[in-house]
C-alpha positions in Angstrom: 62.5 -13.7 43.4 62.2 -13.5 47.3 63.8 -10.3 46.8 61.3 -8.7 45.4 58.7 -10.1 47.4 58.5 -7.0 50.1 57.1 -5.0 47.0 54.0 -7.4 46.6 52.5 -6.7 50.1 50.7 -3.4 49.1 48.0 -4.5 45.9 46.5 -1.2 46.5 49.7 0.4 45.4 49.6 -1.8 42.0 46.0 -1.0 41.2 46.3 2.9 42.0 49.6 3.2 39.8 47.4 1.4 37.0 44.8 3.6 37.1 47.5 6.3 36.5 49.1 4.6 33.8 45.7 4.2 32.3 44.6 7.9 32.5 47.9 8.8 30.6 47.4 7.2 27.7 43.7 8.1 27.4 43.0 10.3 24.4 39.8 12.0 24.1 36.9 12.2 21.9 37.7 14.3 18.0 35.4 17.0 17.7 34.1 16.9 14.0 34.7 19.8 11.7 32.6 20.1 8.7 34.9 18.3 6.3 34.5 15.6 9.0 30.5 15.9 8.5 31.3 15.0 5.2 33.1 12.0 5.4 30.6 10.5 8.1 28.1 10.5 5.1 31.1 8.4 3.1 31.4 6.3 6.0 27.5 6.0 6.1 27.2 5.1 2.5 30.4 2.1 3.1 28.6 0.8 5.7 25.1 0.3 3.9 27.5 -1.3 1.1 29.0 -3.8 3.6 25.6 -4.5 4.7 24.7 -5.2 1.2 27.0 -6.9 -0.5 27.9 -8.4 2.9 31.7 -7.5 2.1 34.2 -8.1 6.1 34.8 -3.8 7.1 37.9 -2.7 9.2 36.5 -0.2 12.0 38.2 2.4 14.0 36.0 3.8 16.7 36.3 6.3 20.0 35.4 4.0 23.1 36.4 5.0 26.9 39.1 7.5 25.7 40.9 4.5 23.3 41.1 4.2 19.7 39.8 0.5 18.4 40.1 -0.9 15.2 38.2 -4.1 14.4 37.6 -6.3 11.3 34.0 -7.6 11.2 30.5 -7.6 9.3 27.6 -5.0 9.5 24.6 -6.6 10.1 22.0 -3.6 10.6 22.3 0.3 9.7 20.0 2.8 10.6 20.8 6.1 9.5 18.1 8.2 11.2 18.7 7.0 14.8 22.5 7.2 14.6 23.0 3.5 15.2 24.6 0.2 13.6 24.9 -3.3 15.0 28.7 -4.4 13.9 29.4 -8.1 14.7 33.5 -8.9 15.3 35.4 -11.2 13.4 37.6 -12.7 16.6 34.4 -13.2 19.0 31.6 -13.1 16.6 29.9 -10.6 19.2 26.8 -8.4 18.4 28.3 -4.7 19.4 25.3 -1.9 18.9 26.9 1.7 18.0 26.1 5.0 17.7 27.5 6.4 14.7 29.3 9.1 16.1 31.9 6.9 17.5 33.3 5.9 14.4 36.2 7.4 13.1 37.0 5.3 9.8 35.5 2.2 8.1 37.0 0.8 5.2 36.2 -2.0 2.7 38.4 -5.3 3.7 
């Protein structure tokens, strides 16, 4: 291990080739096509069914050029604005999103 030691004088070098490594594997946002319009009024219509019936959803959403998918319950839609509040199984966290970050919900 003291070999390696001479490499762990320069942090700034670690943080710089992490922000690298980062950038590579950032994907960016889907532009929707109009079969994609479509399916946002599916994914519209499972999430006022989850909120319902109070059913657990699995969530895959666009945030800071990353793809997350979540399992958690929808506790408030509203359609007009664009906006849900999603709370997260793990952490029980209240996250507010804008609709056109999802990607795909689906019924647990």
């Amino acid at each position: 291990m003291k070999k390696w030691r001479s490499f762990a004088t320069l942090p700034e070098q670690y943080i710089g080739l992490q922000e690298i490594i980062d950038k590579q594997v950032e994907v960016t946002q889907p532009v929707l096509t109009e079969e994609q319009m479509e399916q946002i009024k599916q994914i519209n219509f499972i999430l006022i069914e989850a909120l319902h019936t109070n059913k657990q959803v699995y969530l895959t959403y666009y945030k800071q050029g990353q793809y997350i998918t979540e399992t958690g319950f929808i506790q408030f839609v509203d359609s007009l604005g664009g906006l849900f509040v999603f709370i997260d199984d793990v952490f029980e966290l209240k996250n507010k999103m804008r609709l056109s970050e999802l990607i795909n919900v689906s019924l647990a």
